[in-house]
N, C-alpha and C positions, 0 to 999 in steps of 0.2 A: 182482533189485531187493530190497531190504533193509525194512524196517518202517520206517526213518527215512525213506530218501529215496520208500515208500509213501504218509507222511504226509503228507510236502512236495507230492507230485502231487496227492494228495485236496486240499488246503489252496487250490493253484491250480487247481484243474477249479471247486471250489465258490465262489472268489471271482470268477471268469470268470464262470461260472453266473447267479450274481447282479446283474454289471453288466449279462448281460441280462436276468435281471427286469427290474430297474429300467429298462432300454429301454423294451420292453415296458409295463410300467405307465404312465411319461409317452406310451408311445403313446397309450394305451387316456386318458386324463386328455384327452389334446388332441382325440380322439374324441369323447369326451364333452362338453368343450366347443363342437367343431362339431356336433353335435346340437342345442346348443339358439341355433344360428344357423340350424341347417335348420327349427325349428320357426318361428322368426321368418318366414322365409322364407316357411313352409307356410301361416300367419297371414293374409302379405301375399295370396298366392294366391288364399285363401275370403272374405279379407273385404277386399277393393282400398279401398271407403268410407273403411274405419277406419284404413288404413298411409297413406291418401293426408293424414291431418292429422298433423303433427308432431306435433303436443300429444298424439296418441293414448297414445304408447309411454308418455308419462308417467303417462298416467292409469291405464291396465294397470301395475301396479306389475311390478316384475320378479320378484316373489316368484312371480307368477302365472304366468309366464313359463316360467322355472327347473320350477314344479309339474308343467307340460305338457311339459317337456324331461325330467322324472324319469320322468313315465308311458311315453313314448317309450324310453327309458334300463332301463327296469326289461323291458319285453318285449323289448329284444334283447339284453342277459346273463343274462334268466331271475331276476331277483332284485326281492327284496320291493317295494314301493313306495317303505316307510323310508329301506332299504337305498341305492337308486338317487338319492332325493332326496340324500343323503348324499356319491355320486357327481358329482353335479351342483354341489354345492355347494361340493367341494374340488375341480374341474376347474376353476371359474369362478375360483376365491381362486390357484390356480395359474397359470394361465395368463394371468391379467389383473393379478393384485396381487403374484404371484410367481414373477417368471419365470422369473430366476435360479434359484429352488429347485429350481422344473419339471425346467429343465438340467443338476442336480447328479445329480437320482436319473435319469436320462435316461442320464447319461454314468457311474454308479455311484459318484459321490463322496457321496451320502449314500441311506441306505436308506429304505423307506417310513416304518418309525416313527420315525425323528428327520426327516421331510421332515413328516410329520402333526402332530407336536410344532410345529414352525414353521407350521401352518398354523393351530390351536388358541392358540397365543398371540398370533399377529398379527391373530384376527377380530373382537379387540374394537374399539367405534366409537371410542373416547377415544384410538386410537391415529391422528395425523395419517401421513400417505403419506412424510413423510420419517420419521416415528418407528419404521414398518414396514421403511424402505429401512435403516434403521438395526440392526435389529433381525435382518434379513436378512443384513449384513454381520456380524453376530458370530457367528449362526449358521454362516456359511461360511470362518471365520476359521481357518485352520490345517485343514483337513477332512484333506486329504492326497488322494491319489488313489482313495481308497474309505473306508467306514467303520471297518473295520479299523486304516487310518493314522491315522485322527481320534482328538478324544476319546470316550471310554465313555460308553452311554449315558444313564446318571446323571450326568455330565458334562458331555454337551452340554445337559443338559433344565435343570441352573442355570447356562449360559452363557445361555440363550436367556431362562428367569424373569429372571436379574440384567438382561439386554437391554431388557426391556420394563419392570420398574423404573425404570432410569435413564433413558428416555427418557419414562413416565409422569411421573416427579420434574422433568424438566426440561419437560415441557409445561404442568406445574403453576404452575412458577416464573414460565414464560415469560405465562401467562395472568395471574398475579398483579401479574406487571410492565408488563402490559398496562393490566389494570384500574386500576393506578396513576398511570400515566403518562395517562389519559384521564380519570381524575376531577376534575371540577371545575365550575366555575358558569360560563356565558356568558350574557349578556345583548346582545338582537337588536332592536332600533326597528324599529317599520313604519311605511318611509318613505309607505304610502298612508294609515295613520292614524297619524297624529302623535301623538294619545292614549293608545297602546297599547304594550305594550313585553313581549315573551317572556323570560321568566328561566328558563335552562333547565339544570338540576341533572344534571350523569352521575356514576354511583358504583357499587359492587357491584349486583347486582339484589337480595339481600335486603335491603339498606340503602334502595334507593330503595324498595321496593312496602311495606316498612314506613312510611317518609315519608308515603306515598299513603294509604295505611289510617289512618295517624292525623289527617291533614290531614281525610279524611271522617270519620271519628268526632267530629273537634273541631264540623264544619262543622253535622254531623247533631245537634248539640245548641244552634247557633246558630237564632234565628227565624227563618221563614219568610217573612219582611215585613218591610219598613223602617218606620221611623214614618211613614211617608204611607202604610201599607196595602198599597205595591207588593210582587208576590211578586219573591223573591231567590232564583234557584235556586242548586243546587248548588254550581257551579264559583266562582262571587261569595263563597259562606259559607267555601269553602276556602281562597281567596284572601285573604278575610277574616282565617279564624282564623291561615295564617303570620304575617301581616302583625300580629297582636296577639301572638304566641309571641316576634315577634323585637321585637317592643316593649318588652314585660314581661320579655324577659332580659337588655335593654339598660338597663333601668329598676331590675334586680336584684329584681321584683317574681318570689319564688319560685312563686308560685301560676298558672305562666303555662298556656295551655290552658282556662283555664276562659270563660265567660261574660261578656262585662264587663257590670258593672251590675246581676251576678244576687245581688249581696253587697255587704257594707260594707267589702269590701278598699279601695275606692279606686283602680280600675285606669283603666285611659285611655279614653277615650272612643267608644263600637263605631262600627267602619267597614262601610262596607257597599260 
């Protein structure tokens, strides 16, 4: 055998080699994911009270969950605590959130560092489950049968960054087109009190809790009494000063906001 066709043998033993790592490792990943079912499990066992109410699991957050799956995880590969939580962390985002990927390095079409690449950019919250299923497809887009057939690994890491761009840009858009399409004024009569009528404002949330804040600042500088001595609470004063802001801007009175009666503007008459 000649150094050429030496090469060529080393080249296929060591990409063989590999797709069983990568076996191997999704093994050890899906392992690690049943461990922190056997923990659940172990949970139900000591404490039957606590699994016997639904509500429990909720109130146990899963972080805490996952923490007791890492301690488990870390004494049987022998590794740090950090380390294990770490373990547990990326079996859980594989197996539940990434299946597909799981199956890639499993079967050898993609290797540990470009499957961790995908796992590091898909963990952020702002990403919705299709913006991930999306992001997951580009990743997997052309792979070839190992990572050798695919792109380099500087290559796949700004397929995957441009991945989660575009799908951040268009979650942006989609949210803004949301907020757009839902802003506006409705007003609701209650048919049990005839007197009474909700006017009710949706818009950005910085636009409204500013509305809010200046409505009580306006309010908070309004009396605390009508001329009969009656006390006016809060919600009345607020209600009050819209109703004089959209007076005085229909009136072209610039000074609108202020007090009426606390000056010789000449403004309208105070409501209460």
């Amino acid at each position: 055998m000649g150094p050429g066709e030496a090469i060529e043998l080393m080249v296929d033993l060591t990409r063989g080699e590999e797709a069983e790592v990568g076996f191997v490792l999704a093994r050890r990943f899906r392992r690690v994911h049943a461990m922190l079912g056997l923990v659940r499990a172990d949970m139900a066992t000591f404490y039957p009270a606590f699994v016997a109410d639904a509500a429990s699991w909720t109130r146990l957050q899963e972080v805490e969950v996952e923490t007791f799956a890492a301690h488990e995880v870390g004494l049987l590969f022998g590794v740090s605590p950090l380390w294990a939580a770490v373990m547990v962390d990326e079996a859980v985002h594989l197996v539940e959130v990434l299946p597909r990927t799981l199956v890639a390095l499993e079967t050898g079409v993609l290797d540990l560092g470009r499957v961790r690449r995908v796992v590091n950019a898909t963990r952020s919250e702002d990403l919705p489950a299709e913006g991930v299923r999306q992001v997951e497809d580009a990743a997997l887009a052309g792979a070839g049968t190992g990572p050798w057939e695919g792109p380099t690994f500087q290559t796949f890491k700004a397929r995957v960054r441009r991945a989660v761009l575009r799908v951040r840009k268009r979650t942006a858009e989609a949210e803004a087109a949301s907020v757009a399409e839902r802003t506006g004024i409705r007003v609701d009569l209650d048919p049990d009190q005839p007197g009474l009528a909700t006017l009710s404002v949706c818009g950005p949330t910085q636009d409204i809790l500013w509305l809010s804040r200046t409505l009580y600042d306006l309010a908070d500088r309004r009396p605390g009494t009508d001329p009969r001595g009656d006390h006016v609470n809060s919600g009345r004063r607020q209600v009050a000063a819209l109703f004089e802001l959209v007076e005085r801007a229909v009136n072209g009175d610039g000074a609108a906001g202020g007090v009426a009666g606390d000056g010789a503007a000449g403004g309208p008459a105070q409501r209460w």
